[in-house]
N, C-alpha and C positions, 0 to 999 in steps of 0.2 A: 266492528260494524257488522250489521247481522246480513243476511242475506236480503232480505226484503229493500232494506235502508241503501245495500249496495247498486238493487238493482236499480230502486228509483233515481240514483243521484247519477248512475250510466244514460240511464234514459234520457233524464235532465240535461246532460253534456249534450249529447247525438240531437240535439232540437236545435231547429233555427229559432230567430227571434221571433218569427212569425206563428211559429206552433206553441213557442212558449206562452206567448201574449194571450191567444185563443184557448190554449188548454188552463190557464189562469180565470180566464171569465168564465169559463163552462162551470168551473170547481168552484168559484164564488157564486155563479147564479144557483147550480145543484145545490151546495148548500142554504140559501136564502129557500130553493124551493122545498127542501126536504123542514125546511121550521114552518113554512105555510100550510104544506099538506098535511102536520104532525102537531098542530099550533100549539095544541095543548099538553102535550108534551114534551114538547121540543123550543117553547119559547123563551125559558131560560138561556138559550144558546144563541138569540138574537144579537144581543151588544155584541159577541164576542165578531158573528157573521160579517154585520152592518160596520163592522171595524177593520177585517179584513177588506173587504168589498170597498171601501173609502182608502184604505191603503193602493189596494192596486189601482184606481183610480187618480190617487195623488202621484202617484209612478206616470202612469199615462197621461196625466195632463201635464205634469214638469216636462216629459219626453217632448209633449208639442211646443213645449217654451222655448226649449235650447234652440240656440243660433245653428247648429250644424241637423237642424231638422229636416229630414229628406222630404217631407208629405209638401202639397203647394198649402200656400196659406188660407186658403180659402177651409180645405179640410182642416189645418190644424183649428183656426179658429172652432168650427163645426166640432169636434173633437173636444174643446177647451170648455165649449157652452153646454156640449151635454155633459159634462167632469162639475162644471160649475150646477147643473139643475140634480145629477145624482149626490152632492152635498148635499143640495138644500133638501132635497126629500128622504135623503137620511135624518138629518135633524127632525122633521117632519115624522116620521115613523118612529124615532127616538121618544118624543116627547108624546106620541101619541099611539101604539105600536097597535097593529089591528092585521090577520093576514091577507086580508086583501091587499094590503099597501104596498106589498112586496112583489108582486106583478111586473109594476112597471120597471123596476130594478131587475128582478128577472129577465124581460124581454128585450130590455137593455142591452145586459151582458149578455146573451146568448145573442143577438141579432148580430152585434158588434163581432163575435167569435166564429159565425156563419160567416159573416164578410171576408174578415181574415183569412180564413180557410179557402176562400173562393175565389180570394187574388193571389194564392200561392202557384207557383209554376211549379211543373216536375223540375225544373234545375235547382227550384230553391229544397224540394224536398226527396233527398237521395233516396228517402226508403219507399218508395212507389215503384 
């Protein structure tokens, strides 16, 4: 393991689930925004994007499924319906892919990762 690979998978450990979760949508939205800003260069690396981005998504809406879910139901639902409308406007971009379309998936996953970060407490994150 090289030095780079060792550091990232320490860093990975030392993270709550709450940093994980937020630092995961930043990396999916930065990406989605670096093929919009780059369209034409960079849109061959769409499917691969729109397929991470649907992954981490299918992760976070299974998470609001489970019985042992801490969130009230009110947010998981909230939670489940935007999981369910970032599907659908993936297929939507799939079949029709334009960079404007990728906005709203951007603003998504960053707003959602702004959240996150914003209900963290210093108890939940030691390195403050």
């Amino acid at each position: 393991m090289d030095n780079l690979q060792q550091y990232s998978t320490n860093e990975v450990n030392t993270l709550n689930q709450v940093e994980l979760e937020s630092r995961a949508l930043i990396r999916t939205a930065s990406a989605l925004n670096l093929i919009k800003e780059n369209w034409e260069t960079r849109k061959n690396e769409l499917d691969e994007a729109l397929e991470k981005n649907r992954k981490l998504w299918t992760i976070i809406v299974s998470a609001m499924q489970e019985q042992n879910c801490q969130q009230p139901q009110e947010v998981r639902a909230n939670i489940i319906n935007l999981g369910v409308f970032i599907f659908k406007r993936t297929v939507s971009i799939m079949v029709d892919p334009k960079p404007e379309s990728l906005g709203v998936l951007i603003d998504i996953n960053m707003n959602i990762a702004k959240g996150l970060s914003a209900h963290e407490t210093p108890a939940e994150n030691p390195q403050s």
